[in-house]
Residue, then its C-alpha position, 0 to 999 in steps of 0.5 A: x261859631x262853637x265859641x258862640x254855641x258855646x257861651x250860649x249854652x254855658x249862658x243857658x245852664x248858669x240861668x238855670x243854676x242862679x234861679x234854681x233856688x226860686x222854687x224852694x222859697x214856694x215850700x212851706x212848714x218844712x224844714x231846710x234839710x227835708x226840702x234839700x233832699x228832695x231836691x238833691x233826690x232829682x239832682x243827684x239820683x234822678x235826672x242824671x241818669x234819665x238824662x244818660x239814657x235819653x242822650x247817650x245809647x248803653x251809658x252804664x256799660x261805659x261806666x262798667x268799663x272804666x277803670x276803678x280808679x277813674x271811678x273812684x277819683x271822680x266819685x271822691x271829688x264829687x264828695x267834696x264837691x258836695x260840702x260846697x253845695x251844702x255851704x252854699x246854702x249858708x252862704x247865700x243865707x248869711x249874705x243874701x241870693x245876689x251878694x252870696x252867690x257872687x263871692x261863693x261863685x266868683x272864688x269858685x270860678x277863679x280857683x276851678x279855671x286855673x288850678x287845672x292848668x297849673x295841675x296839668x303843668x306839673x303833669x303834662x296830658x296829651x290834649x290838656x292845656x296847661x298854665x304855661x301853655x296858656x300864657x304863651x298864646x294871646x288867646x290865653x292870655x286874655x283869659x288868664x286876664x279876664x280870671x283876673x278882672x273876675x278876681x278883682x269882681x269879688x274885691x269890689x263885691x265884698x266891699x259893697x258887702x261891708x257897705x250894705x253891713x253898715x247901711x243896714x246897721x242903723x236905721x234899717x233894724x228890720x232888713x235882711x235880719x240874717x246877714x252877717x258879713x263876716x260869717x258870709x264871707x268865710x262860709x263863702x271862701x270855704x264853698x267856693x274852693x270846695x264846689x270847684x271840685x266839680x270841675x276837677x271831677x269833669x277831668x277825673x272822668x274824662x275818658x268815660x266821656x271820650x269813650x261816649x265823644x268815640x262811640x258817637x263819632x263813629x256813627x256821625x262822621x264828619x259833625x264835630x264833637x258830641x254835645x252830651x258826652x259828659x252826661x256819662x261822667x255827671x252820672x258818677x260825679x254826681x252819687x258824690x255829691x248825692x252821698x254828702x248831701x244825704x248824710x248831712x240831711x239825715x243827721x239834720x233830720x235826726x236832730x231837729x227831729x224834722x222826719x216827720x215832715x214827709x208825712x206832715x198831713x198839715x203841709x201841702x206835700x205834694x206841692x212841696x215835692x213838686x216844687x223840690x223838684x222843680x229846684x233839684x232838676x233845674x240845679x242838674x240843667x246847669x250841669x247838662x247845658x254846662x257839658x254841652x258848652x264845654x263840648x263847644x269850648x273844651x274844660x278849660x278856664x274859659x267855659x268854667x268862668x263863662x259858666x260862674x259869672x253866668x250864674x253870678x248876673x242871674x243870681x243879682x237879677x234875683x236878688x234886686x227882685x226880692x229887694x235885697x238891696x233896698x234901702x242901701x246908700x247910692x255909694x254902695x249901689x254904685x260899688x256893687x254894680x261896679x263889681x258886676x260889671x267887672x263880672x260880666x267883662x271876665x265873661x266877655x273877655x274870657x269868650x273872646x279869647x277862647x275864640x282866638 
């Protein structure tokens, strides 16, 4: 039964991570980085910590009571994590919603779900399962297999890229006109290593959210572990990624001259704030429904795969309803859904074996 709450809620946060960026496309005259970080405003600053205090009673004498270097570790991988996020952006530019996000998140999911196991071989941690450990129990070994099969999704996604590249080379001038599949790709590597440090900063402040799973336990003896104890750690986690995205979108601003978008009187602001926020709340739900997963089915490969590959259907699902792909040969058709279909068996594969 946790395994199943658990795939839910992973299911629930990746719908809203995959469809986030719909509301974006609903603003208009401004320019990306204006929008960006309006939406990172209720990403990063905003929702948080609302989110901390309706779920977690004196959430700020938790993070003043953890020690500086658990703060700081935590802060600095949201830093990093925060120049994935931004390539994300060019990531699905360049090689469209459906194709972008999954060769960006599948490289993510693969490198957050196993790197840190393998960390925790080399540095053993009471509770912490590490790759060794992993690969003796046959429940970890039908999730290393279905890290696998999600490694071998990408292979087949990037292939139906270079078909689409081809098919749209001639005779169809007209689509997808910034599509670049070299560029993508690299663009696409690059922001799926770096946005899997968030995973790593959930580990990094681990203890703030055990202080709050304690504190709950006391008062609820008996039922289990408590849904949003990392609500706490996305508050620090997540200034990281607040900070990257501001300077890069206040260096944009400057040199596009974009400021004046804020004030614009011949764009609708109000609507477009509220579109932004729209977005940036939705990108932060994936990260809340994702702690609640995660207090189901631990931090481990199986609930940051569950959570990519969820996010990976959604975004394909976007993407054939904006018809990024009309107009492609059936072979490619066929060698894209093939790779989806190796997506959703990592998902598969990886909740059966959490449930071993």
């Amino acid at each position: 039964m946790e395994s199943i709450l658990g795939i839910l809620f992973h299911s629930i946060g990746g719908f809203s991570s995959g469809s986030f960026y719909m509301p974006f496309k609903k603003v208009k005259g401004w320019a990306w980085e204006s929008y960006w970080i309006v939406g990172g405003f209720f990403s990063w600053l905003i929702v948080p910590p609302l989110a901390a205090y309706l779920t977690i009673p004196n959430f700020t004498d938790i993070i003043a009571a953890a020690s500086p270097s658990i703060k700081t570790v935590t802060y600095t991988m949201g830093l990093i994590w925060g120049i994935g996020g931004l390539t994300y952006g060019l990531g699905v530019r360049y090689l469209g919603m459906s194709l972008g996000n999954s060769i960006t998140l599948g490289f993510c999911s693969a490198f957050g779900a196993l790197v840190p196991p393998i960390y925790y071989n080399f540095n053993p941690t009471t509770g912490k399962e590490s790759f060794t450990e992993m690969a003796s129990t046959s429940g970890g070994q039908l999730v290393l297999l279905g890290v696998l099969v999600c490694i071998l999704g990408i292979v087949f996604l990037g292939k139906a890229g270079t078909l689409k590249e081809k098919d749209f080379a001639v005779g169809h001038e007209d689509k997808d006109k910034d599509f670049n599949l070299v560029k993508g790709l690299i663009i696409a590597i690059i922001s799926g290593i770096l946005s899997s440090f968030f995973n790593f900063g959930i580990e990094a402040g681990k203890a703030m959210a055990d202080t709050a799973n304690e504190a709950w336990k006391v008062l609820n003896p008996g039922q289990g572990e408590f849904l949003y104890q990392n609500n706490v750690t996305y508050v620090v986690l997540l200034w990281g990624g607040l900070t990257t995205n501001f300077l890069w979108c206040m260096y944009l601003n400057f040199k596009n001259k974009t400021f004046s978008d804020y004030t614009n009187a011949n764009t609708p602001i109000a609507k477009n704030v509220i579109f932004s926020a729209i977005a940036g709340t939705m990108w932060f739900l994936q990260f809340f429904f994702y702690g609640m997963g995660e207090s189901k089915m631990g931090n481990g490969a199986g609930s940051w795969i569950l959570h990519m590959s969820t996010i990976i259907l959604t975004a394909n699902f976007w993407g054939f309803y904006l018809k990024e792909w009309k107009g492609v040969s059936d072979k490619t058709y066929k060698v894209f859904f093939f790779g989806i279909s190796l997506m959703f068996l990592s998902i598969v594969l990886v909740g059966i074996g959490n449930s071993l």
